[in-house]
N, C-alpha and C positions, 0 to 999 in steps of 0.2 A: 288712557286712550292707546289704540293699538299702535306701536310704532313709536309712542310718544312718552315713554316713562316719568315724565318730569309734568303732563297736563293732565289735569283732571274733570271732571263734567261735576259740578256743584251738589246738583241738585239728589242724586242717589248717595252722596255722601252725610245731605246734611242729617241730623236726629234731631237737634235742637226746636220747639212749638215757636220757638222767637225770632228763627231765620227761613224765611222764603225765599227760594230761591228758581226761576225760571228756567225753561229747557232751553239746553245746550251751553249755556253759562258757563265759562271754566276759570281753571286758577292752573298757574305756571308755575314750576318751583322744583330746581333740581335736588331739593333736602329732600322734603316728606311732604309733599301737596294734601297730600289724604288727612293732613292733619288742620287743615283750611278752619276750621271749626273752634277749636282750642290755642290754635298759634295766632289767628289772623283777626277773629273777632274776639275785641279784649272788653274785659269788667263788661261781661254782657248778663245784668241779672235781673232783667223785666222790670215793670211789664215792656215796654219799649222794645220796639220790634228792629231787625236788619231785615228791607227787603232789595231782592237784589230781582231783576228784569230776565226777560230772555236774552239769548244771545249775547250777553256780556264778556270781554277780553280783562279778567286782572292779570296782571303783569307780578311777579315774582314782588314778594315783601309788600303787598297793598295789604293795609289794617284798618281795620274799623274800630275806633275808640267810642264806645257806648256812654251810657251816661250814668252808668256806674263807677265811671274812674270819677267823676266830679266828686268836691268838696266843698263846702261850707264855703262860703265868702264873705257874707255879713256882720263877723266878727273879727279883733285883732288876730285870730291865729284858724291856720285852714287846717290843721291837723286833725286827724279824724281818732281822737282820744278814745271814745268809746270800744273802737276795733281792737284794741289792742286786750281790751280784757278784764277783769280785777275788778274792783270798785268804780272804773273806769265806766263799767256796762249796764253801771244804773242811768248813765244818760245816753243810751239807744238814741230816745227821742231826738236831740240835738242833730243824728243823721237821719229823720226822716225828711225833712224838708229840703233835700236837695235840691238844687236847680235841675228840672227834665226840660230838654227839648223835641221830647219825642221823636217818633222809627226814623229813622236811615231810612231815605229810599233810593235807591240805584235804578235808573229806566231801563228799558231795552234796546240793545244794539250800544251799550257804553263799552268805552274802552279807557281803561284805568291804566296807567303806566308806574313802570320797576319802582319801590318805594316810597307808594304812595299813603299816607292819611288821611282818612276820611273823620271828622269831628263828630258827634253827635249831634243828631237829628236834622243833618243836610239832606236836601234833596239834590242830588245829579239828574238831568231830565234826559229823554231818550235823545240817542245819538251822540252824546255828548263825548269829549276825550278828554281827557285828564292826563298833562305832560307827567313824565318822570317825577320824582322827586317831591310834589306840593304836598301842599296840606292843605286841605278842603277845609274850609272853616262856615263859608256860608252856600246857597243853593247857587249851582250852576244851574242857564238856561237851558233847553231844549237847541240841539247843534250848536254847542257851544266849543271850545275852545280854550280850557283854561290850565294855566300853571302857575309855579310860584308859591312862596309860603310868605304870608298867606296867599291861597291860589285868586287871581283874579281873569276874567275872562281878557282872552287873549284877541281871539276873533271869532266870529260867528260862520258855521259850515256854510250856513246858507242865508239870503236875504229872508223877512220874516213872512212875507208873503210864498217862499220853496217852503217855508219851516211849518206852513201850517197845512199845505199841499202833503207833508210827507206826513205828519200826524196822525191827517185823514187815510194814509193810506194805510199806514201799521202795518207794514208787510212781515213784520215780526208776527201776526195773528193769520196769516195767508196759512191755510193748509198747507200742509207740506210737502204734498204731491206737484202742487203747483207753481211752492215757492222754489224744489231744488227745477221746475223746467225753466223758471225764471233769470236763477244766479246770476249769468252773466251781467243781467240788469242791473240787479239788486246788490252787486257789488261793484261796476265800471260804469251804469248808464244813468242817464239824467232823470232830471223828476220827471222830466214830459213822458219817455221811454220807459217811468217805472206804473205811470199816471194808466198807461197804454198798456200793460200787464198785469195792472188789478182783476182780481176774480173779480165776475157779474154777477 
């Protein structure tokens, strides 16, 4: 981004058929942002999707751990013997039954904080933030709140009668002509004021 060397916009980056990623989404990282793809989503080898929402803040060192990094568990040992090779690779089969919890979903307008993990096949719901530091093991709610490893929700943006007022409104899907006459709303003003700025 101009001015911004260390942020990047996701979505003209990504190549990957397994990561969707929404307009305006970015990732923060003074190393090598542009490399979002290959650093930050890990053992990501289908089918099992990352999707990531519009408008999303990740925070420098946010990872998403897919559900290729899993291992066998229903036996004495989780080593993945076959990977390795040799006579080893007549038993493939033994890794096809991995546990999947299918895609990652990330909503719109999430805001992910500096070192975070995402587990496989969570859903974050839109609005939501995610402190520093967790590790997201199960689904955050919609304006939620959460930190801690494992993250658990901390408190909720809004009561769940604002929560379902603002759902309705997605102003993440507002045109965009009308969303930047909007901003000041849609970033300082209440639901009632954002309620009173929906397109007709």
């Amino acid at each position: 981004m101009e001015g911004q060397p260390r942020v990047v916009l996701l979505k003209p980056l990504v190549t990957s058929p397994l990561i969707e990623v929404g307009e305006f989404s970015y990732y923060d990282d003074p190393d090598d942002p542009t490399a979002f793809e290959t650093r930050n989503v890990l053992h990501h080898y289908g089918p099992e999707k990352l999707v990531i929402g519009k408008f999303c803040a990740l925070a420098t060192g946010v990872r998403f751990l897919m559900n290729g990094a899993n291992h066998r568990m229903d036996g004495p040992s989780t080593f993945p013997f076959p990977m390795m090779g040799g006579s080893w690779t007549d038993h493939r089969d033994l890794l096809a039954d991995l546990p999947v919890r299918g895609d990652t979903v990330i909503g719109n307008d999430v805001w992910i904080g500096h070192g975070t993990t995402v587990m496989p096949g969570v859903r974050i719901g839109h609005g939501a933030i995610i402190a520093a530091g967790s590790v997201v093991t199960r689904d955050v709610p919609d304006y939620a709140i959460a930190g801690g490893n494992p993250a658990h929700v901390i408190r909720h943006r809004y009561d769940e009668k604002d929560t379902a007022r603002l759902l309705a409104l997605a102003w993440w899907d507002w045109p965009l002509d009308h969303l930047t006459a909007h901003l000041p709303t849609i970033m300082s003003g209440t639901v009632d004021a954002l309620e009173a700025a929906a397109p007709h």
